[in-house]
C-alpha positions in Angstrom: 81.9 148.6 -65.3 79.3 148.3 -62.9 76.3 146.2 -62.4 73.2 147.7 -63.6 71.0 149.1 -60.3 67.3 148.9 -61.8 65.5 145.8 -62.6 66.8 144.3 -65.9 63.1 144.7 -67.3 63.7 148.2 -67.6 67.4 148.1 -68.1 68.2 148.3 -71.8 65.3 146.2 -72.8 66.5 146.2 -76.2 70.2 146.3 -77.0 71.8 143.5 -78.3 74.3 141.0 -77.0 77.1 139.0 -77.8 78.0 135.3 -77.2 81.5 133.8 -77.2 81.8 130.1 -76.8 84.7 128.6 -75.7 84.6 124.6 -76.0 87.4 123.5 -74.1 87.1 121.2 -70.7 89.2 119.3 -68.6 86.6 116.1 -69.3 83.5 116.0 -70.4 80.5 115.5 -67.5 78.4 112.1 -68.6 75.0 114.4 -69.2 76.8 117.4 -71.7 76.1 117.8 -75.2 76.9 121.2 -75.4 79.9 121.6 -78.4 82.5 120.6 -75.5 86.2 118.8 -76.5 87.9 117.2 -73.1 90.8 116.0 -75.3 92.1 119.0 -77.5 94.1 121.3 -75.2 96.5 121.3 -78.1 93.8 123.2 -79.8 94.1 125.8 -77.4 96.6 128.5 -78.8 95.5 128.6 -82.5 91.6 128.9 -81.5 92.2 131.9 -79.2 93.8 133.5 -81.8 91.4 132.9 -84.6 88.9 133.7 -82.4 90.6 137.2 -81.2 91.3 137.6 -84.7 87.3 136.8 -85.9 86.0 139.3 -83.1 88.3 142.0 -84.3 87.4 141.8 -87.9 83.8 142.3 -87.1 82.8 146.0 -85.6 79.0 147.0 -85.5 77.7 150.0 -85.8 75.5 149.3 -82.3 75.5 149.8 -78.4 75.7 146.0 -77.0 74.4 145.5 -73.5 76.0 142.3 -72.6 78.3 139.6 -73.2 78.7 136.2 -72.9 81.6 133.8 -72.6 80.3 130.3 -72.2 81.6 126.6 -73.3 82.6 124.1 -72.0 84.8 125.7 -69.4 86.0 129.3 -70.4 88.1 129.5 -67.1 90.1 126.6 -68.5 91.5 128.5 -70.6 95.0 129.9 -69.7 94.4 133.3 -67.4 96.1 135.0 -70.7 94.5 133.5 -73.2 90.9 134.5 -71.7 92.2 138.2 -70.9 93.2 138.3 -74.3 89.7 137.6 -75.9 88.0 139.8 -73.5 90.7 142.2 -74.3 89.4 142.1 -77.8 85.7 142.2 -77.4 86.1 145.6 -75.3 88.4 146.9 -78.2 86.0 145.9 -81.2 82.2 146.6 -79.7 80.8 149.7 -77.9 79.4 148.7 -75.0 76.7 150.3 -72.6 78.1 151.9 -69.2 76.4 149.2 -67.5 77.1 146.4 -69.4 76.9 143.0 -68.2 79.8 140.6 -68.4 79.5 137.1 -68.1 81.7 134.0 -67.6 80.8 130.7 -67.1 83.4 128.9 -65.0 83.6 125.6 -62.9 84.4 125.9 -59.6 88.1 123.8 -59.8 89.5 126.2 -62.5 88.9 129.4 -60.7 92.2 130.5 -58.5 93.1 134.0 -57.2 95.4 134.9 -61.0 92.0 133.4 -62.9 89.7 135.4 -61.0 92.1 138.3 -61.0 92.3 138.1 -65.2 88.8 138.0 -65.2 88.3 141.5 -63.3 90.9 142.8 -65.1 89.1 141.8 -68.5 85.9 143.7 -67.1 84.1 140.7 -66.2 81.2 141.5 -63.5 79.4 138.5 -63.2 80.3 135.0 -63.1 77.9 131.9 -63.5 79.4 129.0 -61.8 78.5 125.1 -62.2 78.0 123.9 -58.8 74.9 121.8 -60.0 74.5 120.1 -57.0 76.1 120.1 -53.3 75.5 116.5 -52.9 78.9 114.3 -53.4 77.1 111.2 -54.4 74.6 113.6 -57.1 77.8 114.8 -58.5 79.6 111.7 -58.8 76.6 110.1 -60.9 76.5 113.1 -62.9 79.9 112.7 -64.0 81.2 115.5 -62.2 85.0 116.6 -61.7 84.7 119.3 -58.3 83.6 118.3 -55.0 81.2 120.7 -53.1 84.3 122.7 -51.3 85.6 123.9 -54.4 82.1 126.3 -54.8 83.1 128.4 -51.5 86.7 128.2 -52.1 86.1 129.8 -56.0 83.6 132.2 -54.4 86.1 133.6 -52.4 88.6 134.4 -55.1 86.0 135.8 -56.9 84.9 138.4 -54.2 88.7 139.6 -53.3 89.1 140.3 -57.0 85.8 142.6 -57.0 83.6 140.4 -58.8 80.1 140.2 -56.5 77.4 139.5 -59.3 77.4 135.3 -58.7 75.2 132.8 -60.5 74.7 129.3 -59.6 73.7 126.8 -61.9 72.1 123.6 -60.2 70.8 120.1 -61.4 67.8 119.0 -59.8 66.3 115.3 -60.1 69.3 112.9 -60.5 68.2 109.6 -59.5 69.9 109.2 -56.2 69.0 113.0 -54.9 66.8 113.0 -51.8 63.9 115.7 -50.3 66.9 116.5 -48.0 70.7 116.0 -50.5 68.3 119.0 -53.1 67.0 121.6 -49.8 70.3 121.1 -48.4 71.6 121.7 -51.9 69.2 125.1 -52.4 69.9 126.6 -49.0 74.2 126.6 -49.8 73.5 128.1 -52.4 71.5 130.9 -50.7 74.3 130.9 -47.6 76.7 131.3 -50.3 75.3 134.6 -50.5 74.6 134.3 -54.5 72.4 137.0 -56.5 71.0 134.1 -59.2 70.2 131.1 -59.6 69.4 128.6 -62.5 68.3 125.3 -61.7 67.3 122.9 -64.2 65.5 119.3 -64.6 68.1 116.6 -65.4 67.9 115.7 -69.1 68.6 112.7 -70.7 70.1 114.0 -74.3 71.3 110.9 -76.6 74.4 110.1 -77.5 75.7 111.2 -73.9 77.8 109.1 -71.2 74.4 109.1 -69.0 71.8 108.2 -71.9 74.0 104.8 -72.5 74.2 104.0 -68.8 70.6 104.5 -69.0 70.0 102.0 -72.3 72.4 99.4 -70.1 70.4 99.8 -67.2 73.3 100.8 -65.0 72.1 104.0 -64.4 68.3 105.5 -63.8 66.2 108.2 -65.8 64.9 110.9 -64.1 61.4 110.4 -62.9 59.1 113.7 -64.3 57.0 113.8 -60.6 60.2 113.8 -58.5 61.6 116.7 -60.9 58.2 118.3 -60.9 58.3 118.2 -57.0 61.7 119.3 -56.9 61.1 122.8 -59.4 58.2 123.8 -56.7 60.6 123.4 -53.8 62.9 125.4 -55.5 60.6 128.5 -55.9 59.3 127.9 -52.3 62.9 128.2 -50.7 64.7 130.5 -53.1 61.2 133.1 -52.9 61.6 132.7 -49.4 65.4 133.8 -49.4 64.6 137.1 -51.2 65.2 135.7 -54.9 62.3 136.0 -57.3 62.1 133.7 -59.9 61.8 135.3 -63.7 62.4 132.5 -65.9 60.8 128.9 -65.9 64.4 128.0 -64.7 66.0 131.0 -63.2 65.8 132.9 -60.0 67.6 136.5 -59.0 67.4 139.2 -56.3 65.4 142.4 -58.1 67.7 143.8 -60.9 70.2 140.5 -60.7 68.7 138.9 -63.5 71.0 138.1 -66.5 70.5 140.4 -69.0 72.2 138.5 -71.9 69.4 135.5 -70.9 66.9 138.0 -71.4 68.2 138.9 -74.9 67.1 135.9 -76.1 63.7 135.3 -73.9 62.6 138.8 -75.3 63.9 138.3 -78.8 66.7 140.6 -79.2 69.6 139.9 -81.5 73.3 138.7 -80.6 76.3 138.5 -82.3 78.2 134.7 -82.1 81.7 133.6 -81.9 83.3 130.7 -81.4 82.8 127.0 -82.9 79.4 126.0 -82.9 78.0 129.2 -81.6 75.0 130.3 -82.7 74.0 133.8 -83.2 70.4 136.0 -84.7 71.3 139.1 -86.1 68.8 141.2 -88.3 66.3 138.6 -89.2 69.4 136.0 -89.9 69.7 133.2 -87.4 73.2 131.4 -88.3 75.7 128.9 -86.5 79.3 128.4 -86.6 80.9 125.5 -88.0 81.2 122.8 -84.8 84.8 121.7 -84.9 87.7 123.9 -83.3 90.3 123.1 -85.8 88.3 124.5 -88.7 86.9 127.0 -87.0 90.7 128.7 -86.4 91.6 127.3 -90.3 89.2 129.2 -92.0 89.6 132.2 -89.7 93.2 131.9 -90.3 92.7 131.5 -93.9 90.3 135.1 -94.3 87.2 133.2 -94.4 83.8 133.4 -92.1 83.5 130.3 -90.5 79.9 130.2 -91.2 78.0 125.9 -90.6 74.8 127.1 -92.2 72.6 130.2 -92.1 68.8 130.4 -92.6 66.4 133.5 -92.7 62.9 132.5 -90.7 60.0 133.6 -92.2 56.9 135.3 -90.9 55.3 132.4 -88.5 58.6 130.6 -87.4 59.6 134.2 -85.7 55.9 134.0 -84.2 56.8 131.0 -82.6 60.1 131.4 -81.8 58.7 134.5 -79.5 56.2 132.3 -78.6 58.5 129.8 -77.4 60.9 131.9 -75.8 58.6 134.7 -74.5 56.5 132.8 -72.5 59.6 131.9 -70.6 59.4 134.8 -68.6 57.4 135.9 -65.9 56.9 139.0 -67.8 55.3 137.2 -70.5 55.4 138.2 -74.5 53.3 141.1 -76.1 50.2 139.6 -77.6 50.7 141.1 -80.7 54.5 139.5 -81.4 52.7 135.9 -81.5 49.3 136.6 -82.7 47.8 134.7 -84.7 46.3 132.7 -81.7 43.3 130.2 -81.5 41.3 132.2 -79.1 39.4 128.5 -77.7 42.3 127.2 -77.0 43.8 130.5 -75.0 40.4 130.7 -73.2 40.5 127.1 -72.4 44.4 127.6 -70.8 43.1 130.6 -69.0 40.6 128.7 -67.4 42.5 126.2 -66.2 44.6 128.4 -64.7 47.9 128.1 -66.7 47.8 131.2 -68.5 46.9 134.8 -68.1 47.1 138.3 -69.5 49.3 140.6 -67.5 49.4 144.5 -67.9 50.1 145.7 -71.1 48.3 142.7 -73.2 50.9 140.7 -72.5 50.6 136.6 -72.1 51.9 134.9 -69.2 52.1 131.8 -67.9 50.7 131.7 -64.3 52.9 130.0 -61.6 50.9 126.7 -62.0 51.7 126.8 -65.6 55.3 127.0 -65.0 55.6 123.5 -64.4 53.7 122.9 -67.9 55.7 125.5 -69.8 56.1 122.9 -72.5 53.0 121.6 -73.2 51.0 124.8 -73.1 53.2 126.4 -75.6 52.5 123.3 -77.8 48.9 123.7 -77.6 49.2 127.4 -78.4 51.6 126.7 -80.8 
């Protein structure tokens, strides 16, 4: 498999992917509340196999163009026990010649075998959670890698063949500085990585982080510093070659991740794993959360189906509304009409939104920042 060569808005704009969730971690960083387990490693054999098992028993007549293996920490799995599940995916699905293959990893868990198993299973890009280069950022965050681990991972990565590397940053922890976050942004261009996500720190509840927070031993974020932060982060990865596509995500041209793109553009994917979600054929439906009963009712024939729902008309407007203008590219007017045309004019001229070739509404790099709000008001 080989990464694709043209720009992922015309690469396959339109075949499906598939996400595989993986929920296992070493610990649990204070700001997650992703479907992540730090204390279930005994968990580990029978969910591989009921999730091998639940891939196997579901062909589709379709061409997929990408997959996705996320969590938690996919690369803690044992080397075997994630070549096996790969193993399984490229056995069950038909897959375009250009597929993309994804892996999430943290940097501590990936050695020369993991990297090698990961190759071997036909993985071709790799999304790594560096979120920040900054010792003292990562410590507050909760985080279990110090910044030497990224270069070392890197490394393995490259000898085993595997050149298409993502970065996934944290920008705005209290405690960051002008200097710890462009410091932060220009490793991760030195690095020599073809992506990179960065992301406002969030306070979800019921995290580590939001308590510290309520017990005032720990700051929130503050919404100008992160605003600040986002526009240096355009300036410095724009000026390293990497365009940015994606309120959050920047790539070299034809880098970008075409499995994100399935969902800004409101393609389908199929789902695996406990409390992965999936949208196939007008059905959006989730797994059930826990590991254990997800590889029970495998094991026992059954789906392991946490609820389904079939969106009518006006939530899919919005949904493309809300994911769609995302994108640099924007969304086709006509997949989120009806629209108040006062309150697009008004947008427009204040310079947050505009049409772009092909009637299709963008936000503007001033309403990047905004992305929230201005899909609210359209909304």
């Amino acid at each position: 498999m080989t990464p694709p060569t043209a720009p992922a808005s015309v690469v396959a704009e339109r075949l499906p992917g598939i996400y595989v969730h993986v929920p296992f971690c070493l610990r649990r960083c204070d700001y997650c509340d992703f479907t992540t387990f730090a204390d279930r490693d005994e968990a580990i054999p029978a969910y591989v196999e009921a999730l091998t098992a639940h891939i196997r028993r579901t062909p589709q007549d379709a061409t997929f163009g990408s997959v996705f293996v996320g969590g938690g920490t996919p690369t803690y799995l044992p080397p075997d026990d994630l070549r096996q599940v790969l193993q399984a995916l490229g056995d069950t699905f038909e897959f375009a010649d250009d597929a993309e293959w994804t892996v999430e990893a943290n940097p501590e868990t990936v050695d020369a075998e993991m990297a090698a198993a990961l190759a071997g299973g036909g993985v071709n890009r790799i999304s790594l959670g560096a979120q920040s280069f900054d010792t003292r950022v990562l410590s507050t965050l909760g985080r279990w890698h110090d910044p030497d681990s990224v270069p070392r991972a890197i490394g393995h990565l490259r000898d085993a063949g595997i050149d298409r590397l993502s970065i996934d940053l944290i920008y705005g922890t209290p405690g960051e500085t002008d200097a710890s976050w462009a410091a932060t942004l220009d490793r991760a261009v030195e690095l020599g990585t073809s992506h990179v996500s960065a992301y406002a720190l969030t306070v979800e509840p019921n995290t580590p982080y939001a308590a510290r927070v309520r017990t005032d031993d720990a700051l929130a974020p503050d919404e100008d510093v992160q605003a600040a932060r986002m526009a240096v982060t355009d300036e410095r990865l724009g000026a390293a070659g990497m365009h940015r596509y994606e309120v959050s995500n920047w790539a070299r041209p034809g880098l970008e991740s075409r499995h994100n793109l399935t969902y800004w553009r409101g393609n389908d994917w199929l789902a695996f794993g406990s409390g992965a979600h999936g949208a196939w054929e007008g059905r959006r439906y989730w797994l059930v959360r826990d590991p254990d009963k997800y590889a029970r009712m495998v094991a026992e024939g059954h789906e392991p189906l946490g609820g389904q729902e079939h969106p009518d008309a006006e939530a899919r407007r919005l949904e493309r509304l809300m994911m769609g203008l995302r994108v640099t590219e924007g969304v086709p007017r006509e997949e989120v009409v009806p629209l108040d045309p006062g309150i697009v004019a008004r947008l427009m001229g204040r310079g947050l939104l505009t049409m772009k070739p092909g009637d299709r509404l963008a936000l503007t790099p001033a309403g990047m920042p905004l992305a929230g709000a201005v899909i609210r008001e359209l909304a």
